[in-house]
PDB file with SEQRES, HELIX, SHEET and CRYST1 records, atoms N, CA, C and O in Angstrom:
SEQRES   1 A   78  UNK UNK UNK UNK UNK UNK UNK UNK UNK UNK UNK UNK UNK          
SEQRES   2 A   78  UNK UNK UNK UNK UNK UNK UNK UNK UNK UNK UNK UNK UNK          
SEQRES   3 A   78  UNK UNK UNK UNK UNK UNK UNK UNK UNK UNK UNK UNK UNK          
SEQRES   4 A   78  UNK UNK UNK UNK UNK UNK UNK UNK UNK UNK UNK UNK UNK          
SEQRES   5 A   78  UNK UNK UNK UNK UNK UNK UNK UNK UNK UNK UNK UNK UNK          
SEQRES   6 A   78  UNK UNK UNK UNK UNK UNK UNK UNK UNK UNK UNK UNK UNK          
HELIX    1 AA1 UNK A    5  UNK A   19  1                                  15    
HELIX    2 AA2 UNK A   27  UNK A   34  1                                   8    
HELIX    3 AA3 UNK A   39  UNK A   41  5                                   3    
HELIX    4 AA4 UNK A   42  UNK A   51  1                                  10    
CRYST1    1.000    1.000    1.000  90.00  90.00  90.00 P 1           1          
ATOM      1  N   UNK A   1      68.834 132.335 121.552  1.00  0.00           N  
ATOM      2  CA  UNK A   1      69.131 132.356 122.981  1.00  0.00           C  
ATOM      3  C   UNK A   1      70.168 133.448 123.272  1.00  0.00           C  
ATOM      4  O   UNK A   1      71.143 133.386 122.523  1.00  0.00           O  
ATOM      5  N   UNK A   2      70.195 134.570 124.306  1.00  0.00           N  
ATOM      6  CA  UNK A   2      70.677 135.317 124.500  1.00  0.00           C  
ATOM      7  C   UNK A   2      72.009 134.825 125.517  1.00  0.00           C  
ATOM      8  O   UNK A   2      72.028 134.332 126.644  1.00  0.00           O  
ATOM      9  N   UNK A   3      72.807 135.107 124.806  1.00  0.00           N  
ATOM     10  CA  UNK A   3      74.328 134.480 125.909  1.00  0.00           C  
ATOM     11  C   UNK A   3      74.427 135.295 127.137  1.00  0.00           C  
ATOM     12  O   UNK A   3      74.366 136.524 127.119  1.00  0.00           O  
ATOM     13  N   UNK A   4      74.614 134.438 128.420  1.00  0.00           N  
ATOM     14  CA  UNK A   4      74.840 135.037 129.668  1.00  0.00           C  
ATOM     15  C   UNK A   4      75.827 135.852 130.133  1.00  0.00           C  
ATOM     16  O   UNK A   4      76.971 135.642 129.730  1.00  0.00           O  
ATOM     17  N   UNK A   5      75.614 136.761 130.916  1.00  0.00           N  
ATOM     18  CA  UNK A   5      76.654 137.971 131.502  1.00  0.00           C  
ATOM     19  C   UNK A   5      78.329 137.619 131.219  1.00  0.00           C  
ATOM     20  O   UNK A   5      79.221 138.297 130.710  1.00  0.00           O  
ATOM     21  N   UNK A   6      78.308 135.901 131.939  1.00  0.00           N  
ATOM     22  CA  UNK A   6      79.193 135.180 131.887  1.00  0.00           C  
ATOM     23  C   UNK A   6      79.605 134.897 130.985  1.00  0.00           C  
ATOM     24  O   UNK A   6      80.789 135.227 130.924  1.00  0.00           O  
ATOM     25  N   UNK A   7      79.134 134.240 129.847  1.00  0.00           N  
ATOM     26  CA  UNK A   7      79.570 134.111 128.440  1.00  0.00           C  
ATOM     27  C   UNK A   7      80.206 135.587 127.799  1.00  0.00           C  
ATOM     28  O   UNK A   7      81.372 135.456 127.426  1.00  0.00           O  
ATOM     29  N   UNK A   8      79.690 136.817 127.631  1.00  0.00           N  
ATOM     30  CA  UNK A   8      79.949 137.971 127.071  1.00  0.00           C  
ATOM     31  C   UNK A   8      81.157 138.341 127.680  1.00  0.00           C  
ATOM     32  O   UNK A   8      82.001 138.937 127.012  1.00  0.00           O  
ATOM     33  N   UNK A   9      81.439 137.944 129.383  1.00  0.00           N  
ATOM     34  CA  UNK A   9      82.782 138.671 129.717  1.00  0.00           C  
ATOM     35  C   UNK A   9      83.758 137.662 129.454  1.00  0.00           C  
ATOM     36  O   UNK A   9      84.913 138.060 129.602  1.00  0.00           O  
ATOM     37  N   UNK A  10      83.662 136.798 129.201  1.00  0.00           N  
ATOM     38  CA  UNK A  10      84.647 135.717 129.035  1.00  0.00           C  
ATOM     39  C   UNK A  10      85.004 135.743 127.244  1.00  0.00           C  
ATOM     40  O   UNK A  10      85.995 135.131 126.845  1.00  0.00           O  
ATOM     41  N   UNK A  11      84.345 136.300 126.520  1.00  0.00           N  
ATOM     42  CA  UNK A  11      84.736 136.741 125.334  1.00  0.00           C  
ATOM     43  C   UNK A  11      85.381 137.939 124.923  1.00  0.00           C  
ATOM     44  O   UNK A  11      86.227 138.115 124.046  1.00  0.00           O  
ATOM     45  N   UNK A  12      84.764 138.834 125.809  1.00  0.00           N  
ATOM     46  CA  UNK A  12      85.872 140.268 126.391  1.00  0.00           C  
ATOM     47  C   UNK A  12      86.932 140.111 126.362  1.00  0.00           C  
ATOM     48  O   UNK A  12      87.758 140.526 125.549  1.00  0.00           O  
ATOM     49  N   UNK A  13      87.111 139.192 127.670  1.00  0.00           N  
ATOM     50  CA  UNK A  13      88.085 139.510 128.279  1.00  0.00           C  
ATOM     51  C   UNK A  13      89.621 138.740 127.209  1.00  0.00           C  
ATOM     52  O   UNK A  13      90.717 139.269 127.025  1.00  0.00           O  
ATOM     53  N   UNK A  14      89.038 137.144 126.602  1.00  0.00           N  
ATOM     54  CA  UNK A  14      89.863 136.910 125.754  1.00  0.00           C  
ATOM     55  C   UNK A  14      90.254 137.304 124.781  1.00  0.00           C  
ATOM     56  O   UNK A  14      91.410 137.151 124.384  1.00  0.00           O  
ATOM     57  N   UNK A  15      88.922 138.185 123.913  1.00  0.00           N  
ATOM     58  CA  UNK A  15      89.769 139.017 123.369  1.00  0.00           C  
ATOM     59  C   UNK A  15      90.819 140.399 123.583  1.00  0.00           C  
ATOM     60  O   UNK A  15      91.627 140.910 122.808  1.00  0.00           O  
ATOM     61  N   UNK A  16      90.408 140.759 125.032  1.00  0.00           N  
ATOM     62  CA  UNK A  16      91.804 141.751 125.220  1.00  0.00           C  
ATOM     63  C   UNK A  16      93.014 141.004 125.849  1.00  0.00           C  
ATOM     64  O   UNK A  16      94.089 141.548 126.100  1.00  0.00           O  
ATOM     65  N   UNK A  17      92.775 139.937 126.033  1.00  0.00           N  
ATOM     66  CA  UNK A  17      94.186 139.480 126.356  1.00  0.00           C  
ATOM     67  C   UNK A  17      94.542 139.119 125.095  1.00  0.00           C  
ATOM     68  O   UNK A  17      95.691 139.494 124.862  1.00  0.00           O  
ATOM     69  N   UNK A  18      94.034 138.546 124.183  1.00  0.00           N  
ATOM     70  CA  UNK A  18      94.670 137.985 123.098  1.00  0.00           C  
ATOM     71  C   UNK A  18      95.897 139.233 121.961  1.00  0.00           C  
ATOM     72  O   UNK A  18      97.008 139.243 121.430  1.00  0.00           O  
ATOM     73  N   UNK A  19      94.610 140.138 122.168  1.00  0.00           N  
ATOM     74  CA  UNK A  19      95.813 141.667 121.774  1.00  0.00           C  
ATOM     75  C   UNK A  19      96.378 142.239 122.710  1.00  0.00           C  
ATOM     76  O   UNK A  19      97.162 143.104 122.319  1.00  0.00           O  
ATOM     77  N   UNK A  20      96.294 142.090 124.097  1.00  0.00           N  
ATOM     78  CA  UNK A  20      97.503 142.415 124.650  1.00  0.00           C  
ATOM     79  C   UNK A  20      97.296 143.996 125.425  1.00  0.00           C  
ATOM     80  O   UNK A  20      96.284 144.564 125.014  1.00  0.00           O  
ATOM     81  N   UNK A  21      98.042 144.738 126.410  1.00  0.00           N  
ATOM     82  CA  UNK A  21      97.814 145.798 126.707  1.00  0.00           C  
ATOM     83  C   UNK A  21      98.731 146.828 125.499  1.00  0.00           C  
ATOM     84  O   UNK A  21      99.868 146.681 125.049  1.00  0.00           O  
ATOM     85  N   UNK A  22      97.824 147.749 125.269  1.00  0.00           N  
ATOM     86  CA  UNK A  22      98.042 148.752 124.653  1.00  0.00           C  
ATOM     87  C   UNK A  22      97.620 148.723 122.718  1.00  0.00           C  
ATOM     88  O   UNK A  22      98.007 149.431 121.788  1.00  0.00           O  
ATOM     89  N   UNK A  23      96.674 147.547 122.792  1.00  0.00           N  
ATOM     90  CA  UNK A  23      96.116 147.067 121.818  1.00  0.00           C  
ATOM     91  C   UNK A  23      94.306 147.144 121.955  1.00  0.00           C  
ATOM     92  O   UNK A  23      93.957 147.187 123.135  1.00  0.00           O  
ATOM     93  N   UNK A  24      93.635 147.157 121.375  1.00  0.00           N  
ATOM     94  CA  UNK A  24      92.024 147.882 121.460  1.00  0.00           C  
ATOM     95  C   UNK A  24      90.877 146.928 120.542  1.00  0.00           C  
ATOM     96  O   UNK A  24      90.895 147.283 119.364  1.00  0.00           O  
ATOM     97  N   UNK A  25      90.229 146.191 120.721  1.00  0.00           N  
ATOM     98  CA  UNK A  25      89.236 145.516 119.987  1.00  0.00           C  
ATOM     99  C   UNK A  25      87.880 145.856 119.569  1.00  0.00           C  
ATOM    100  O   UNK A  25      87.172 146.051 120.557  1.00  0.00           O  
ATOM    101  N   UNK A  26      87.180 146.018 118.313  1.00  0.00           N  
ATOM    102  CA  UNK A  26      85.392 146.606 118.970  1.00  0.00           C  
ATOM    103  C   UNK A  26      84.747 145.572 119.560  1.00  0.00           C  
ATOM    104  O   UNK A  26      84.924 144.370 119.362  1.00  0.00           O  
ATOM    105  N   UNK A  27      83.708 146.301 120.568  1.00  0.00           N  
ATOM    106  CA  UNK A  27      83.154 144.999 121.123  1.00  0.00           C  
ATOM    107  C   UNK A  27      82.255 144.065 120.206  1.00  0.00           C  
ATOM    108  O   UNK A  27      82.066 142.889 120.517  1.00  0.00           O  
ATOM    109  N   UNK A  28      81.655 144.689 118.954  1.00  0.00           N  
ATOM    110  CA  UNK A  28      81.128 143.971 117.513  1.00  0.00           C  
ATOM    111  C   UNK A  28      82.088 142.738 117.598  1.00  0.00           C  
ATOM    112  O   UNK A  28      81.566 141.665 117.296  1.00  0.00           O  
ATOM    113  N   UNK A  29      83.388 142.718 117.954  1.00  0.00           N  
ATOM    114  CA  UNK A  29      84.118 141.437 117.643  1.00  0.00           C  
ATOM    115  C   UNK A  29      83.438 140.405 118.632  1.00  0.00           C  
ATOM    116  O   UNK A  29      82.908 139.364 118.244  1.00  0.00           O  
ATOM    117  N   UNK A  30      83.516 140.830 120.018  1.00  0.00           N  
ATOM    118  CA  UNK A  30      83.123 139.949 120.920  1.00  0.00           C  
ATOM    119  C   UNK A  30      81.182 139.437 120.228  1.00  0.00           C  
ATOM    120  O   UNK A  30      80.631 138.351 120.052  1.00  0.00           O  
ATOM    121  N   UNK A  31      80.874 140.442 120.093  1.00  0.00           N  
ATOM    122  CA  UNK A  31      79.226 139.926 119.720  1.00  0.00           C  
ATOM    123  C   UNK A  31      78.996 139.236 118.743  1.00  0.00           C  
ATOM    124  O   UNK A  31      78.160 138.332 118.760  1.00  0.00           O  
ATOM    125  N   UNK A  32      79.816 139.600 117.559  1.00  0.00           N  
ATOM    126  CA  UNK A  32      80.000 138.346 116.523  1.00  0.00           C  
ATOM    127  C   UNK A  32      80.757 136.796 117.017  1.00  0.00           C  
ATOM    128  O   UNK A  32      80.727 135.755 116.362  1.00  0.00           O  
ATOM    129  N   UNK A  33      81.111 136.911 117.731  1.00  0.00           N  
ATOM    130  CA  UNK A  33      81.506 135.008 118.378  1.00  0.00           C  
ATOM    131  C   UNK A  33      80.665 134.617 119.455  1.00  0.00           C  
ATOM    132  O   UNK A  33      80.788 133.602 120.141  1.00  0.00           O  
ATOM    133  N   UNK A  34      79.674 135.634 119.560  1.00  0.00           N  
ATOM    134  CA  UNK A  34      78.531 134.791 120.245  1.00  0.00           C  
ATOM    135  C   UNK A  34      77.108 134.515 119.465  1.00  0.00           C  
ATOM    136  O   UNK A  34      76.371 133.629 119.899  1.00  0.00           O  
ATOM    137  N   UNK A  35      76.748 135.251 118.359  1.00  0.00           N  
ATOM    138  CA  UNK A  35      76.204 135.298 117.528  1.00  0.00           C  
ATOM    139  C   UNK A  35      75.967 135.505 116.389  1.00  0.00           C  
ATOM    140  O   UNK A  35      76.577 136.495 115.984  1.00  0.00           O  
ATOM    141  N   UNK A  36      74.985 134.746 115.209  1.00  0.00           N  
ATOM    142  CA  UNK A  36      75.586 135.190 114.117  1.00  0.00           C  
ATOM    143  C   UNK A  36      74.675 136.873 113.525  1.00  0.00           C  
ATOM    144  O   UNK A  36      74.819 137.770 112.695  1.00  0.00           O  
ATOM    145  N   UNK A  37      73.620 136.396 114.768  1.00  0.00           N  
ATOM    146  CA  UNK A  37      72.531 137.945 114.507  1.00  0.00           C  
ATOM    147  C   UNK A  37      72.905 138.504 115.801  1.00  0.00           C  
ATOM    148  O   UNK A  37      72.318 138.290 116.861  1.00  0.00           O  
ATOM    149  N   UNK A  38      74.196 139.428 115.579  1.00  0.00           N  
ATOM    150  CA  UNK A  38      75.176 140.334 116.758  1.00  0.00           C  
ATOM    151  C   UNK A  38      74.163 141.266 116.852  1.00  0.00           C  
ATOM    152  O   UNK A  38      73.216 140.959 117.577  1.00  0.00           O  
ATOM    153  N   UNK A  39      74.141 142.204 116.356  1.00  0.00           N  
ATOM    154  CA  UNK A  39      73.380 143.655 116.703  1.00  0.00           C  
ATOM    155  C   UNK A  39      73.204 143.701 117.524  1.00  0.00           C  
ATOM    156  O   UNK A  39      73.871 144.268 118.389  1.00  0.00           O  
ATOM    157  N   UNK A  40      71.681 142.808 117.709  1.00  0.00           N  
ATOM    158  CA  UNK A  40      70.983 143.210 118.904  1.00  0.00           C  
ATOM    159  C   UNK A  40      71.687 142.774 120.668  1.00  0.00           C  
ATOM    160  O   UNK A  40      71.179 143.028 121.760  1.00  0.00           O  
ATOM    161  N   UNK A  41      72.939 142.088 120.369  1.00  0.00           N  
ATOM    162  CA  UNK A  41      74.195 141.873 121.679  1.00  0.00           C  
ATOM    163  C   UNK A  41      74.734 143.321 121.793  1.00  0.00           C  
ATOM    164  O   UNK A  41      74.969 143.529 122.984  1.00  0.00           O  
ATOM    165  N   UNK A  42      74.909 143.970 121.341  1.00  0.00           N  
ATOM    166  CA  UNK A  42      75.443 145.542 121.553  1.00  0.00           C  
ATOM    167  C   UNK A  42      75.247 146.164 122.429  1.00  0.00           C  
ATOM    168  O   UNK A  42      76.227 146.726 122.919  1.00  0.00           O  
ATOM    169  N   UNK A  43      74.179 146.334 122.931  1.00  0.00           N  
ATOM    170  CA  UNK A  43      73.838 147.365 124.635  1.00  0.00           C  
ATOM    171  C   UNK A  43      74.126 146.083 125.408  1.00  0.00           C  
ATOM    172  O   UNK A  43      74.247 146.344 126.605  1.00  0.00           O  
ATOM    173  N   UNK A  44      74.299 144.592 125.093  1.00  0.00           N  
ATOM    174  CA  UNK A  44      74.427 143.890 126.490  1.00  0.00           C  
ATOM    175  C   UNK A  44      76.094 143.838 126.507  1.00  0.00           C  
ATOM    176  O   UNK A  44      76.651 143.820 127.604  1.00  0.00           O  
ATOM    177  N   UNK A  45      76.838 143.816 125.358  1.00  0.00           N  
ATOM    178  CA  UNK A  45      78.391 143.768 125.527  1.00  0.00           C  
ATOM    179  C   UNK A  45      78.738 144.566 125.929  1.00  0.00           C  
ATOM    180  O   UNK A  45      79.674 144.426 126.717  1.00  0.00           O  
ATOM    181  N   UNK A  46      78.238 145.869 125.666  1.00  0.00           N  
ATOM    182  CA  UNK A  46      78.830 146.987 126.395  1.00  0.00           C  
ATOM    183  C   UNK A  46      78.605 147.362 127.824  1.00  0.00           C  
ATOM    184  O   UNK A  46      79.309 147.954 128.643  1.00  0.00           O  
ATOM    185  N   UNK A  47      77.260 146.771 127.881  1.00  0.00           N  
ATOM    186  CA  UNK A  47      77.247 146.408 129.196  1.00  0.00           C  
ATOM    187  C   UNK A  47      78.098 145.846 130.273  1.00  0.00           C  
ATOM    188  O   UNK A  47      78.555 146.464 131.235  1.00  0.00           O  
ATOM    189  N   UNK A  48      78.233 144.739 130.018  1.00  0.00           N  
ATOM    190  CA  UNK A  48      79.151 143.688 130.697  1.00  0.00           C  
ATOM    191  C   UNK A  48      80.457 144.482 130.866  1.00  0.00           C  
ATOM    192  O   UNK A  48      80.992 144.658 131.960  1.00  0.00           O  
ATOM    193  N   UNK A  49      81.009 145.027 129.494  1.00  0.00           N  
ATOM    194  CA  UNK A  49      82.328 145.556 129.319  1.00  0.00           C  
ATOM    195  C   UNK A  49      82.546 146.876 130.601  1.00  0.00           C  
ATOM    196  O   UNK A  49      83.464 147.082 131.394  1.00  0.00           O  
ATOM    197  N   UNK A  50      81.622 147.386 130.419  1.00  0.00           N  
ATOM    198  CA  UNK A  50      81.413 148.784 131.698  1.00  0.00           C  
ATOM    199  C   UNK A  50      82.056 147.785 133.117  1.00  0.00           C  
ATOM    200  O   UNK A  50      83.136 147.974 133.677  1.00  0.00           O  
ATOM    201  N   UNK A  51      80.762 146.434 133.545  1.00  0.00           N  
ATOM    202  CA  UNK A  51      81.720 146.203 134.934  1.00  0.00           C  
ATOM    203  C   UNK A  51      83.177 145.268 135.191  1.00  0.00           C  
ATOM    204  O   UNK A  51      83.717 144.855 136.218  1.00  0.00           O  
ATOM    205  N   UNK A  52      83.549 145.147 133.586  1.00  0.00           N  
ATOM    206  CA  UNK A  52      85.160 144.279 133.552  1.00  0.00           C  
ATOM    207  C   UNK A  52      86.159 145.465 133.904  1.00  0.00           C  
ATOM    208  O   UNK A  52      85.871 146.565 134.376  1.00  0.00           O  
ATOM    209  N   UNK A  53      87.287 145.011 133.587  1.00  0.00           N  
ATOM    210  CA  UNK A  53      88.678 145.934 134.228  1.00  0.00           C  
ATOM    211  C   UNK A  53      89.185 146.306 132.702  1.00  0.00           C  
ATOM    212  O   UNK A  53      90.370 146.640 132.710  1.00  0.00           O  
ATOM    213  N   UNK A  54      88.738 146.323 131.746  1.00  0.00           N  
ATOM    214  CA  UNK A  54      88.592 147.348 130.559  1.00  0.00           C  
ATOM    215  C   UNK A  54      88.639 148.421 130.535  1.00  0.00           C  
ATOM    216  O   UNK A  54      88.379 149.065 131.551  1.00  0.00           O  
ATOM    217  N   UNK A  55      89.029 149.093 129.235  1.00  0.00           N  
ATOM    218  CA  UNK A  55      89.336 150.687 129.140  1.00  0.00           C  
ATOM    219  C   UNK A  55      88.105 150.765 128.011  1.00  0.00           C  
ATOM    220  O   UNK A  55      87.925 149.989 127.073  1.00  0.00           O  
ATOM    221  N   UNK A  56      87.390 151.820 128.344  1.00  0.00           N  
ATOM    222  CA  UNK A  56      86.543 152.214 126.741  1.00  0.00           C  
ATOM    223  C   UNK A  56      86.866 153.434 125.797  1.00  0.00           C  
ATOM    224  O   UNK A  56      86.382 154.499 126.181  1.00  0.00           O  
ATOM    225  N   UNK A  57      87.625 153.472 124.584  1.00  0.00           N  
ATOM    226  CA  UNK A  57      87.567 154.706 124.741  1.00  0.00           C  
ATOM    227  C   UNK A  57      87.016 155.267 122.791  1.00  0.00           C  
ATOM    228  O   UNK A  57      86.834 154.437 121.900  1.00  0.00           O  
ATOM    229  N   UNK A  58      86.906 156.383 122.652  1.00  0.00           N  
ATOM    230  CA  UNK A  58      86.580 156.629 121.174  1.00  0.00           C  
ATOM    231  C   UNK A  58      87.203 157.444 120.619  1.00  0.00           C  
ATOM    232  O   UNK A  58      87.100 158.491 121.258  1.00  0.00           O  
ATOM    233  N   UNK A  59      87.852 157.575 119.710  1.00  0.00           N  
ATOM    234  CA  UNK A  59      88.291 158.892 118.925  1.00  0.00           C  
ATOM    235  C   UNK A  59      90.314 159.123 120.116  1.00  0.00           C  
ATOM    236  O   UNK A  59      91.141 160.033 120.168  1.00  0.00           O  
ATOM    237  N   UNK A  60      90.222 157.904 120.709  1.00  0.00           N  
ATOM    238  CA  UNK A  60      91.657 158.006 121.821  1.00  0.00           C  
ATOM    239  C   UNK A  60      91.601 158.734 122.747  1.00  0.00           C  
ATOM    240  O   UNK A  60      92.666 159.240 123.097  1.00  0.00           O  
ATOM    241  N   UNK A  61      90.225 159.114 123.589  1.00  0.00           N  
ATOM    242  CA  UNK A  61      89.772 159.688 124.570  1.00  0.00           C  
ATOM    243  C   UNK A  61      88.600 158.543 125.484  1.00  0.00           C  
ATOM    244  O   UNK A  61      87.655 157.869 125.074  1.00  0.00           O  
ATOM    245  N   UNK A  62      88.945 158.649 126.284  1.00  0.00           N  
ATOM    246  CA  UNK A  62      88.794 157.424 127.662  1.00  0.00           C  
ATOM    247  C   UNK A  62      86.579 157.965 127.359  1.00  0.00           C  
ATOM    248  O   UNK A  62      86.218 159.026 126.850  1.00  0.00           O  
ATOM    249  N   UNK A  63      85.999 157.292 127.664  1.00  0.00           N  
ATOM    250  CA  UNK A  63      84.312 156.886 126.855  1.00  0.00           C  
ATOM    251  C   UNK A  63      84.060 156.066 128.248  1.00  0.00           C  
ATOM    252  O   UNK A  63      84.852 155.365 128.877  1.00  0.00           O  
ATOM    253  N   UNK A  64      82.334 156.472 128.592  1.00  0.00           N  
ATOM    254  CA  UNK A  64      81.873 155.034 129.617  1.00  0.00           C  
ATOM    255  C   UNK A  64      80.887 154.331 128.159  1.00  0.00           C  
ATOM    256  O   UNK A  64      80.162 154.950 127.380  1.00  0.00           O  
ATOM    257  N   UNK A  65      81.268 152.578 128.201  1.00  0.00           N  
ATOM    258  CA  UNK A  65      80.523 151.849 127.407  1.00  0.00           C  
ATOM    259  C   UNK A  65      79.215 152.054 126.954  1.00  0.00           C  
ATOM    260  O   UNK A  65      78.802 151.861 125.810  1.00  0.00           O  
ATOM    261  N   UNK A  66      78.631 152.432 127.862  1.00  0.00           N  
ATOM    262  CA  UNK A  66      77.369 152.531 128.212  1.00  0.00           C  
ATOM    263  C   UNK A  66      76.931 153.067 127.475  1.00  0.00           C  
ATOM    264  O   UNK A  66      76.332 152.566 126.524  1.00  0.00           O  
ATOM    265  N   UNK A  67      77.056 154.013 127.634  1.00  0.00           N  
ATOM    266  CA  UNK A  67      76.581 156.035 127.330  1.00  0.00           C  
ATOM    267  C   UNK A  67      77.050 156.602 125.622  1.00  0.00           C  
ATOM    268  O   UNK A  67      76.430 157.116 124.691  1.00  0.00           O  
ATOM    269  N   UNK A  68      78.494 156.169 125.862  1.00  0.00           N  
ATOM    270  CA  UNK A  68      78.676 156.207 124.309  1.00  0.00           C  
ATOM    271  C   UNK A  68      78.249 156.114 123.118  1.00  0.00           C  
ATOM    272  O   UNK A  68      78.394 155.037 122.539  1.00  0.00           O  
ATOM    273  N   UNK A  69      77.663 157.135 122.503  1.00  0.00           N  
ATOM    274  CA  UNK A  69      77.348 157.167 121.068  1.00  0.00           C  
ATOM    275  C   UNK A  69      78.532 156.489 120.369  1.00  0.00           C  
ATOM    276  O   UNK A  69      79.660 156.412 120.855  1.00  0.00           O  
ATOM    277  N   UNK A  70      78.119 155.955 119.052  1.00  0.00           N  
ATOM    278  CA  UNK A  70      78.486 155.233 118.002  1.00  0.00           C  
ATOM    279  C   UNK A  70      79.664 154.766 118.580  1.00  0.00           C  
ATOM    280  O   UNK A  70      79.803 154.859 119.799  1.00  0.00           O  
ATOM    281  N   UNK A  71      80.959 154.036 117.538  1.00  0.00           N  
ATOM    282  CA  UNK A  71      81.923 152.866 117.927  1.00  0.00           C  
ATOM    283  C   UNK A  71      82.778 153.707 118.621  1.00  0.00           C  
ATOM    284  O   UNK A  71      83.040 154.897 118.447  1.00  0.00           O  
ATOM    285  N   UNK A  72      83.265 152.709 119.628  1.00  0.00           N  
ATOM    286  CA  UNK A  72      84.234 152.472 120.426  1.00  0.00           C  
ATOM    287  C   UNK A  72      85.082 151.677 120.332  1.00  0.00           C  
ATOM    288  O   UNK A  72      85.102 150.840 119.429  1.00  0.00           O  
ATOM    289  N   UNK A  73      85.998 151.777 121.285  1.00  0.00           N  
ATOM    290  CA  UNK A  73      87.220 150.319 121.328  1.00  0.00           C  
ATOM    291  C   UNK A  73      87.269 149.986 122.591  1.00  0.00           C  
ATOM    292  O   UNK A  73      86.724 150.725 123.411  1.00  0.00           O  
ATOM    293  N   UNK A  74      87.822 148.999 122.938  1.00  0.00           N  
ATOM    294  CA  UNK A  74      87.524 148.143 124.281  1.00  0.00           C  
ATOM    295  C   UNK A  74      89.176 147.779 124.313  1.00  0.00           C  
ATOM    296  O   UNK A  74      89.432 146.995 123.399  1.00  0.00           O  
ATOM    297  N   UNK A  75      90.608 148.206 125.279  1.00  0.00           N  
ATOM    298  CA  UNK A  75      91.165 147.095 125.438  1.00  0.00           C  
ATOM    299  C   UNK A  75      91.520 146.999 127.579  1.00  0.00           C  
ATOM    300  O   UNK A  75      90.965 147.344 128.623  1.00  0.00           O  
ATOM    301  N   UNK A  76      92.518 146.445 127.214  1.00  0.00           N  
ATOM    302  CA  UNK A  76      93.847 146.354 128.564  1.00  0.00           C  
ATOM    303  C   UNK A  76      93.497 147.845 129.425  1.00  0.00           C  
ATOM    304  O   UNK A  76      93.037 148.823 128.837  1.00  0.00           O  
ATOM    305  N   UNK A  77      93.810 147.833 130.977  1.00  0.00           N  
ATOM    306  CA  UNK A  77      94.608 149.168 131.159  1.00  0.00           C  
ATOM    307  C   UNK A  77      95.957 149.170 130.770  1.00  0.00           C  
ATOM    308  O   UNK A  77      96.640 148.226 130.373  1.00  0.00           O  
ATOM    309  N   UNK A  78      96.217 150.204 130.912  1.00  0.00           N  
ATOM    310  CA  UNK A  78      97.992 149.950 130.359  1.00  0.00           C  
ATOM    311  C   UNK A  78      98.349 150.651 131.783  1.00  0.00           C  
ATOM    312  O   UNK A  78      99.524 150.822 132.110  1.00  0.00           O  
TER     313      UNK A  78                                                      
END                                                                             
């Protein structure tokens, strides 16, 4: 069963509060606590993550979720 919009941002979002602003999570973290076969959650976390109040960024340069080739980090604005 594929977890809802709702479920994915509510795992987001706790995990960037849980590290805090100026701290960065992959979204693989969020997709692994909704599933134990994550992968295929990857274009939908990043999804979700694009319309939360999240920063995306790769390599320490600001990234849209979406669009982004290979890993990213997800946290806080600061």
């Amino acid at each position: 069963m594929t977890p809802s919009d709702k479920d994915i941002a509510d795992v987001l979002l706790d995990l960037a509060h849980q590290r805090g602003v100026g701290k960065t999570f992959c979204p693989s973290e969020a997709a692994r606590r909704l599933s134990d076969d994550w992968r295929p959650l990857m274009p939908e976390v990043r999804r979700v993550a694009a319309q939360l109040n999240l920063v995306a960024s790769q390599k320490g340069a600001p990234v849209d979720p979406v669009t982004a080739k290979g890993p990213i980090r997800l946290g806080l604005p600061g």
